[in-house]
C-alpha distance (Angstrom), angle and dihedral (degrees) to the residues before:
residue distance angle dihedral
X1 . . .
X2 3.79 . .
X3 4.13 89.5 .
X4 3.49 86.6 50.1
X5 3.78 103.1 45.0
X6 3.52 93.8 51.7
X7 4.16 90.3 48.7
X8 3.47 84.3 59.8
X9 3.51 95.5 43.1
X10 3.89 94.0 52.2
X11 4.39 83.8 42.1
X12 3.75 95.2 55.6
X13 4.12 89.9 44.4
X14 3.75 90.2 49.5
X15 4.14 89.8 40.7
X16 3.78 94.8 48.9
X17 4.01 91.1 41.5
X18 3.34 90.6 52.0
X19 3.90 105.7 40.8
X20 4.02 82.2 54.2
X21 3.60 94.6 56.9
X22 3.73 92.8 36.7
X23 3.96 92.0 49.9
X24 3.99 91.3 50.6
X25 3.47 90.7 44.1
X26 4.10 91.3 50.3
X27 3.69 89.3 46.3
X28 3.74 95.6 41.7
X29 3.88 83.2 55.8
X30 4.18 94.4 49.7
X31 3.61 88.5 42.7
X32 4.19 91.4 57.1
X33 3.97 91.8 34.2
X34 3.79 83.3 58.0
X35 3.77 91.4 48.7
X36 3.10 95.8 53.2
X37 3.93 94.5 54.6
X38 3.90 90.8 53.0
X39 3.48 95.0 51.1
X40 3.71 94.0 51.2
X41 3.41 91.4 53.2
X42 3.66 99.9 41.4
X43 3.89 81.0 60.6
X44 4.07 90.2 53.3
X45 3.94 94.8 44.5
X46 3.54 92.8 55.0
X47 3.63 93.3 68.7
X48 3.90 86.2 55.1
X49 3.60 100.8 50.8
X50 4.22 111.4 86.5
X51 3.82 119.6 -158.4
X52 3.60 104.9 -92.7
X53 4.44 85.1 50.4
X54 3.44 99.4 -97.1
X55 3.74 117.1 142.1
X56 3.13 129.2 -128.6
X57 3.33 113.6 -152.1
X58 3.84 122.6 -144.4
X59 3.99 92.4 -146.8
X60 4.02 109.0 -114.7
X61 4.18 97.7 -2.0
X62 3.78 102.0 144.6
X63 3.72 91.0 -152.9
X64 3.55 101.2 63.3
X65 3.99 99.9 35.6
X66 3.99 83.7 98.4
X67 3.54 106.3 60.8
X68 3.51 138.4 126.1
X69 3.89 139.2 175.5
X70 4.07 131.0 -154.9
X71 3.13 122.5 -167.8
X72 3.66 131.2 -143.2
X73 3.67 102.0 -81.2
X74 4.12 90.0 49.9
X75 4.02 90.9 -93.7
X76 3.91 118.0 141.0
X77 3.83 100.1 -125.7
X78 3.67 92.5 -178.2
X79 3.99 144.8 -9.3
X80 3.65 126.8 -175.6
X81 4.26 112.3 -112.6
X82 3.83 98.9 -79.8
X83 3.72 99.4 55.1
X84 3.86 102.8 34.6
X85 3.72 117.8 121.4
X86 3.82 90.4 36.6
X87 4.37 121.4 106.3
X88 3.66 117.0 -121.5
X89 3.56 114.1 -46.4
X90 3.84 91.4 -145.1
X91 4.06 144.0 21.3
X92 3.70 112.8 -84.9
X93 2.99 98.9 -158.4
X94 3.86 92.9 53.0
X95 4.19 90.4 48.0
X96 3.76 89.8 49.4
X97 3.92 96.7 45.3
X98 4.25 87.4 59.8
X99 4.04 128.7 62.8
X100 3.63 92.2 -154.1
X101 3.95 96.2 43.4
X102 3.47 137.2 -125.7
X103 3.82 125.4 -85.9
X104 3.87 132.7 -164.6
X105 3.40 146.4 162.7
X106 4.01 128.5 -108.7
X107 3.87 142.0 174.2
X108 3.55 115.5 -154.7
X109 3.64 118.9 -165.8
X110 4.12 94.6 -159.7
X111 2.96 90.0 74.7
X112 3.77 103.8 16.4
X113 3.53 105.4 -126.6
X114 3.98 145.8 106.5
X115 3.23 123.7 -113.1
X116 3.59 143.2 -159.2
X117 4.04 115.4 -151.0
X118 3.73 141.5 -162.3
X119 3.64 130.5 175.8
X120 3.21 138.3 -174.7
X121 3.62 148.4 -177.0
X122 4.00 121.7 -86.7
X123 4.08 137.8 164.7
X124 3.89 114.2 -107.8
X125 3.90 129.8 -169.6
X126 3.47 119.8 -145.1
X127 3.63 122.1 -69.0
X128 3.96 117.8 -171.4
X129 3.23 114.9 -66.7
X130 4.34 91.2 -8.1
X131 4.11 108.3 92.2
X132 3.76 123.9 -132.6
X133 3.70 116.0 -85.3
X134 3.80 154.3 105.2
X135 3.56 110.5 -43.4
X136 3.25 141.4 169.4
X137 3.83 134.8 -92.7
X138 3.86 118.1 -158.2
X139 3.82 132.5 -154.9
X140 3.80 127.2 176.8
X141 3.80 133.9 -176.9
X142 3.67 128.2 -163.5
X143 3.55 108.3 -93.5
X144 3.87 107.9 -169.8
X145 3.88 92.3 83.9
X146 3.34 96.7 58.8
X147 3.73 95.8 45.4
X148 3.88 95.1 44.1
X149 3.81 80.2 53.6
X150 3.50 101.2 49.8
X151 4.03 84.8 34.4
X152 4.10 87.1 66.1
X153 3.65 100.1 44.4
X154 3.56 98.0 46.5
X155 3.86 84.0 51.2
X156 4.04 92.5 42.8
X157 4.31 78.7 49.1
X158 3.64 86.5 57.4
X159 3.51 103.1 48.5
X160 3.51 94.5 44.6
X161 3.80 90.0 54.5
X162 3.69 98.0 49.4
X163 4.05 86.4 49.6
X164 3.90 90.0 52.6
X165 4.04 88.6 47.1
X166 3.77 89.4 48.1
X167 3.76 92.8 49.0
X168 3.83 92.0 55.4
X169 3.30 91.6 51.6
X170 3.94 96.2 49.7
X171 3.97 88.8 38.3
X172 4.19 90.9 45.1
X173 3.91 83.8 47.7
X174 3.84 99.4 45.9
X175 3.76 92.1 43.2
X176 3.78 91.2 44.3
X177 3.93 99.0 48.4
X178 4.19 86.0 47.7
X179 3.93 92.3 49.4
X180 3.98 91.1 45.0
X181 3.92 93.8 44.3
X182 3.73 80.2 69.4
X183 3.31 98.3 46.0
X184 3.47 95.0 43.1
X185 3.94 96.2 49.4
X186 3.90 91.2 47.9
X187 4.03 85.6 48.0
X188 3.53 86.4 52.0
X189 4.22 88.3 50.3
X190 3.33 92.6 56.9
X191 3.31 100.6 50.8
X192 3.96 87.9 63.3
X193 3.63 97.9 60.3
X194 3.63 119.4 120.1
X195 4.11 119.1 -170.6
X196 3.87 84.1 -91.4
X197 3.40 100.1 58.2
X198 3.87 99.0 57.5
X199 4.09 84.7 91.4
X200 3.88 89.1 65.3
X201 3.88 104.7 33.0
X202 3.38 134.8 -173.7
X203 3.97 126.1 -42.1
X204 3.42 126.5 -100.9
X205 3.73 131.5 -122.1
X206 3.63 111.7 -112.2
X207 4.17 93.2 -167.7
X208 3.69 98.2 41.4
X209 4.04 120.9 64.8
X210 3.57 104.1 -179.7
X211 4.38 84.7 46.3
X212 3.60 81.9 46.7
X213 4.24 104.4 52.1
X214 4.36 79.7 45.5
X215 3.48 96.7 54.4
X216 3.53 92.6 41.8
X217 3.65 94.3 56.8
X218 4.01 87.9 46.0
X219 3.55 85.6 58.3
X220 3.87 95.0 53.7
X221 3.29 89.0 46.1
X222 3.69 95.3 52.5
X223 3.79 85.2 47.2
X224 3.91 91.7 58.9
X225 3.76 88.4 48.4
X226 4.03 92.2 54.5
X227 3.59 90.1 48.3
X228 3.37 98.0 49.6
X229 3.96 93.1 37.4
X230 3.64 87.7 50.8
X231 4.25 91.0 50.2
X232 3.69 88.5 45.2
X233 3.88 93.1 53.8
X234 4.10 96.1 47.2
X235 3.85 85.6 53.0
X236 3.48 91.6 48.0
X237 3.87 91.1 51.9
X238 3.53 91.9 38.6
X239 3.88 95.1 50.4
X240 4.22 86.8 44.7
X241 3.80 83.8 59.2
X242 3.51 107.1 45.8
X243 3.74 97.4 35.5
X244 4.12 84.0 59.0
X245 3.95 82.3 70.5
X246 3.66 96.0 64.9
X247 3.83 95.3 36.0
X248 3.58 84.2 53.8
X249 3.70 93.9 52.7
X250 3.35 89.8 50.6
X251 3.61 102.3 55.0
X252 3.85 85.9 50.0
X253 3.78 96.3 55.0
X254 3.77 81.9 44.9
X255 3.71 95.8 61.4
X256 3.75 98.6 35.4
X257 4.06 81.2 59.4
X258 3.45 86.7 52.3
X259 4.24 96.9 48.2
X260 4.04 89.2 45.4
X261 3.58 120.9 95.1
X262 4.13 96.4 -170.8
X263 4.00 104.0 98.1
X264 3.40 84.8 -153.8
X265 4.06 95.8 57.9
X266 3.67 86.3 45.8
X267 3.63 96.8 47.6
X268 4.09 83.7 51.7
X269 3.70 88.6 50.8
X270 3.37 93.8 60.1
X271 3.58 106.3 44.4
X272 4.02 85.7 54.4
X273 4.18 86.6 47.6
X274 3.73 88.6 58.1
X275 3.75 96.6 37.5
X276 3.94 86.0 56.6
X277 3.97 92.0 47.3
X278 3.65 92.7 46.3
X279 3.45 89.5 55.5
X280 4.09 92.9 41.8
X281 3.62 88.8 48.4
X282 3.88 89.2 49.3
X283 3.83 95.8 55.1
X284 3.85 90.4 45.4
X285 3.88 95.9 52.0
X286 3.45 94.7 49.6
X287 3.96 93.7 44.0
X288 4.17 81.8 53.5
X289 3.95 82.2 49.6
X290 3.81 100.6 59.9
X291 3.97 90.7 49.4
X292 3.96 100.7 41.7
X293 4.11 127.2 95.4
X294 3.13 116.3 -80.6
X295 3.77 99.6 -167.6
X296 3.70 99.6 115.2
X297 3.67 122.9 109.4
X298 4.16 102.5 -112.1
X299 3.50 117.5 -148.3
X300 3.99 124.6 -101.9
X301 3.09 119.6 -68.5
X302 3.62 104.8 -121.8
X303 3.85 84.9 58.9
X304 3.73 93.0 47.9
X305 4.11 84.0 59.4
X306 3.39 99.5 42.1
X307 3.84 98.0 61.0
X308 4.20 98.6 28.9
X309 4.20 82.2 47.6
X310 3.85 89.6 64.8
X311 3.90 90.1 45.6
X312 3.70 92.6 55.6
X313 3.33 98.6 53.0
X314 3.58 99.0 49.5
X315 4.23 85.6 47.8
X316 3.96 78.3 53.2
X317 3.73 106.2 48.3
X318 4.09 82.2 48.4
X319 3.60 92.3 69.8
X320 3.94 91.0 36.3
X321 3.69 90.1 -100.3
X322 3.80 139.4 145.7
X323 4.28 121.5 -142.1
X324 3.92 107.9 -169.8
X325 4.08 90.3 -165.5
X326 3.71 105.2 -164.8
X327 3.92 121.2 -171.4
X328 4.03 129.2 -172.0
X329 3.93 104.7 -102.9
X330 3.36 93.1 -148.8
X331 4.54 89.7 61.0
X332 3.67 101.6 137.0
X333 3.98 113.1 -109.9
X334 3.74 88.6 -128.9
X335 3.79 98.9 49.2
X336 3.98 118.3 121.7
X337 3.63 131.6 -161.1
X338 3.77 111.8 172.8
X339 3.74 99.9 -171.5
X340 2.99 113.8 39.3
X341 3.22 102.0 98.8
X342 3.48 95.7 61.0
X343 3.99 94.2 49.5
X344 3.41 94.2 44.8
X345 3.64 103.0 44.9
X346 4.31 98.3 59.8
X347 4.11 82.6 48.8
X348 3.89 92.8 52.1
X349 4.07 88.4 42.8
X350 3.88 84.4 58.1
X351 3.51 99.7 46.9
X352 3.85 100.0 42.5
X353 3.95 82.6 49.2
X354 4.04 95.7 58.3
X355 3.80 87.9 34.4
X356 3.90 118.7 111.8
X357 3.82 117.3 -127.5
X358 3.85 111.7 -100.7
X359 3.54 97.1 36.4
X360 3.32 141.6 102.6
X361 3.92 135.6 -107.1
X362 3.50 115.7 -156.2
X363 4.09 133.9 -143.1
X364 3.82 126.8 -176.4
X365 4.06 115.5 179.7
X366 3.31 116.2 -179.4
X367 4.15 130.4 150.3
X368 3.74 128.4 -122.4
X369 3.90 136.1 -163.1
X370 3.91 102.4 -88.8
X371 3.97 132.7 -128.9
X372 3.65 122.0 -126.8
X373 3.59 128.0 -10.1
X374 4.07 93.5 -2.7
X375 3.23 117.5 74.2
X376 4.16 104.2 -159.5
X377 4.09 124.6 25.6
X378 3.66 133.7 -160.3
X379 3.52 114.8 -125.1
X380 3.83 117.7 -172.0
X381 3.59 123.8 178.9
X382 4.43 114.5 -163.6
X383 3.71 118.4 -162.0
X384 3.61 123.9 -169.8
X385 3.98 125.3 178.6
X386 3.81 115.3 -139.5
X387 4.36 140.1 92.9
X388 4.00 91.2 -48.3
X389 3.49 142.8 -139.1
X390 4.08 105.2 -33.2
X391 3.47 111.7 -109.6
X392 4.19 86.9 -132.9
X393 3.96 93.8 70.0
X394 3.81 107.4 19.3
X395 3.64 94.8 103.4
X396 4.16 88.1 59.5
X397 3.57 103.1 28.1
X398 3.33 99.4 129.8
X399 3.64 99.3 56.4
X400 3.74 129.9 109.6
X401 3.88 111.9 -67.7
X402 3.67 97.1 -8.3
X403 3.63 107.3 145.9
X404 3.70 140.3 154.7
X405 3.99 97.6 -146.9
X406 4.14 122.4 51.4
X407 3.83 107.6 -60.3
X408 3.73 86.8 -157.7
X409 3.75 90.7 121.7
X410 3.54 101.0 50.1
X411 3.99 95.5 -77.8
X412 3.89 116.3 147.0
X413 4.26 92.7 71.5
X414 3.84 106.3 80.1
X415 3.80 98.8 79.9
X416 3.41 96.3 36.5
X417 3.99 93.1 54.0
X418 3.85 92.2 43.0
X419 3.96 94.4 53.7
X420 3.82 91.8 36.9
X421 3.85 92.4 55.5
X422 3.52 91.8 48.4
X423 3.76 105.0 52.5
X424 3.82 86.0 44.6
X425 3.66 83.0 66.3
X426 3.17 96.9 39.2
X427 4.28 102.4 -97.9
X428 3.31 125.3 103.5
X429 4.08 137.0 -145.3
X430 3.83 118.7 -143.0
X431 3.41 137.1 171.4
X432 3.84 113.8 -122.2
X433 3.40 108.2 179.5
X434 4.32 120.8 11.1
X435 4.36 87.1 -167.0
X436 2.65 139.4 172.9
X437 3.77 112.5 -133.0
X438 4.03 78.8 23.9
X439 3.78 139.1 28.6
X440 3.98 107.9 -166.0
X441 3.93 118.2 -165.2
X442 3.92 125.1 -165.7
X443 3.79 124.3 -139.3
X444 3.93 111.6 -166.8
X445 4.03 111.2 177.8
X446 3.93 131.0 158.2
X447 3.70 122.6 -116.1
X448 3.39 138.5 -170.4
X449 3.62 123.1 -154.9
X450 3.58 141.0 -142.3
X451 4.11 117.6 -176.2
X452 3.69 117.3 14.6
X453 3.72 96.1 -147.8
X454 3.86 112.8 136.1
X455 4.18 115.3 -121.2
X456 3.84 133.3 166.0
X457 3.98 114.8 -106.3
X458 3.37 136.2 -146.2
X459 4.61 101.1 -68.3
């Protein structure tokens, strides 16, 4: 109804626009046609007029049969047989005071017609009691045929235009309902999808291409989301049944802690019961990381590093470990990176894992120009001495529960999470060198950036 409304709308301006140029055009036309006639007789009368005002009438002419001449003083000298008995038709004063005449328009009831008028000056002798002068000389046409024509085209004009403005409307509303009974039945499609259905999608139009390239797309799209609705679930059943294992394990050291006696096998018990839920609790949080909103505004960068570079180290010097953490001093104060922190963390767990004690673990952050929509990236590069990636499952080491130690308590996750967060932001995490003496990881991230003012980070 909207469509339509405004076609009608837009048909009515254009109608109304139109009819009032039209109808000035029309009447600009009668108005010159009528001119024209005047002036041609005005040119015959002339001829019949004799100095003193008298006409002379050329016996039967139908061009001078309405004339009519004033004299000076405002008298009618003369008419011709239809207009006699009648005052001056116009002001002589106002035909006399223009070179090209005045002209006007009159209905006379005796005899009942309208006329158009046009009079113009003329020199008069004297005529009895009327002085010598400039008069006026005064032709008239019948006006009624030219208004009854112009009367009928301006109303065949209006008809017309009220047929074109009711022929939008019917064309705006039968193109309108045809284009919505698509939209409606494919609206009415989608509504009866169920999660199983996304495979199959919705039909496509056959008689309407644009319809038909949407739809398509739709159903791509709906394709993506079964895919990746489908991946999600297997993981999800997959995690369920290996994360049973360690929940299993620890019930069991739970209720061997609770047969024992010895405080001190107890005591043991317990420290490995919350070593295992730490590290359950660990993989959970940062599977509830990759998933959540990440709409917030995170803090700057250089504050990020500054508090998680303290953290590290003490996470280090637990497992008898150095972290040399070194940051570009040039990192812009206002630059943001909100994940990073959770990518990098699971790939510094791993390499402070399979790092001997009394060495050193290595991080280099610096930022590079970025490609497409982000302008900057972080680029962080994590070395770790030690035996290396083995050579048996380098080429899928980042994938789900891959590990090269006992994934009895839920190991296997941390690489996977930490690449899979990035590339959902569009980063990436790749191993560039599996060593040995040194296994080298690569942290790509986008930033934005706030400030560009230089200031030293956390080293």
């Amino acid at each position: 109804m909207r469509l339509v409304l405004g076609a009608v709308v837009v048909g009515i301006t254009f109608a109304a626009l139109f009819g009032a140029g039209a109808t000035w055009r029309v009447r600009h036309a009668e108005d010159r046609a009528l001119r024209a006639a005047l002036e041609s007789r005005v040119e015959l009368a002339r001829d019949e007029v004799a100095p003193d005002g008298s006409l002379r009438q050329d016996a039967g002419s139908p061009k001078t049969d309405l004339v009519q001449v004033v004299g000076p003083d405002g008298v009618v000298r003369s008419s011709s047989p239809s207009l006699r008995g009648l005052g001056p038709l116009v002001d002589v004063g106002a035909a006399t005071g223009s070179t090209s005449g005045v002209s006007s328009k009159v209905a006379l009831r005796s005899p009942d017609i309208d006329l158009a008028l046009l009079g113009v000056p003329v020199r008069l002798a004297p005529n009895g009691s009327s002085p010598a002068g400039t008069g006026a000389l005064v032709v008239a046409v019948d006006a009624e045929g030219f208004d009854a024509a112009t009367g009928d085209l301006l109303g065949l004009l209006l008809v017309g235009l009220l047929a074109v403005v009711l022929a939008i409307a019917l064309l705006s509303w039968v193109l309108t309902g045809r284009a919505l009974r698509s939209v409606t039945t494919l609206t009415e499609s989608a509504e009866e999808v169920r999660t199983q259905d996304l495979a199959t999608g919705l039909p496509v139009p056959r008689h309407d291409a644009e319809l038909g390239r949407l739809v398509a797309a739709l159903n791509r799209m709906l394709v993506r989301l079964h895919d990746s609705h489908a991946t999600e679930l297997a993981f999800a059943a997959d995690a369920g049944h290996r994360l049973r294992t360690p929940v299993a394990t620890l019930r069991a050291e739970a209720e061997l802690a609770l047969r024992g006696g010895d405080p001190t096998e107890q005591k043991a018990a317990l420290e490995r019961i919350v070593e295992d839920a730490d590290r359950l609790t660990l993989v959970v949080d940062r599977m509830l990381a990759r998933t959540r909103s990440r709409s917030h505004q995170p803090a700057p960068l250089v504050e990020v590093l500054d508090d998680a570079g303290a953290r590290w180290r003490r996470q280090a010097e637990l497992a008898a470990i150095s972290l040399d953490l070194v940051v570009d001093r040039t990192l812009p104060t206002g630059l943001r990176c909100g994940a990073l922190l959770e990518v990098m963390e699971p790939v510094l767990d791993n390499a402070l894992r399979h790092t001997p004690a009394h060495r050193t673990v290595r991080i280099d952050l610096h930022v590079e120009p970025g490609v497409g929509p982000h302008a900057e990236r972080v680029v962080v590069d994590l070395s770790n001495p030690g035996d290396g990636v083995p050579a048996d499952i380098e080429s899928h080491l980042f994938d789900a529960w891959v590990s090269s130690r006992d994934a009895s308590t839920a190991g296997g996750l941390g690489l996977w999470l930490a690449r899979e967060t990035a590339r959902d932001l569009g980063g990436d995490v790749i191993l560039v060198t599996g060593g040995p003496p040194t296994t080298t990881f690569r942290i790509v991230l986008p930033a934005s950036s706030g400030p560009h003012k230089p200031q030293t980070a956390a080293g």
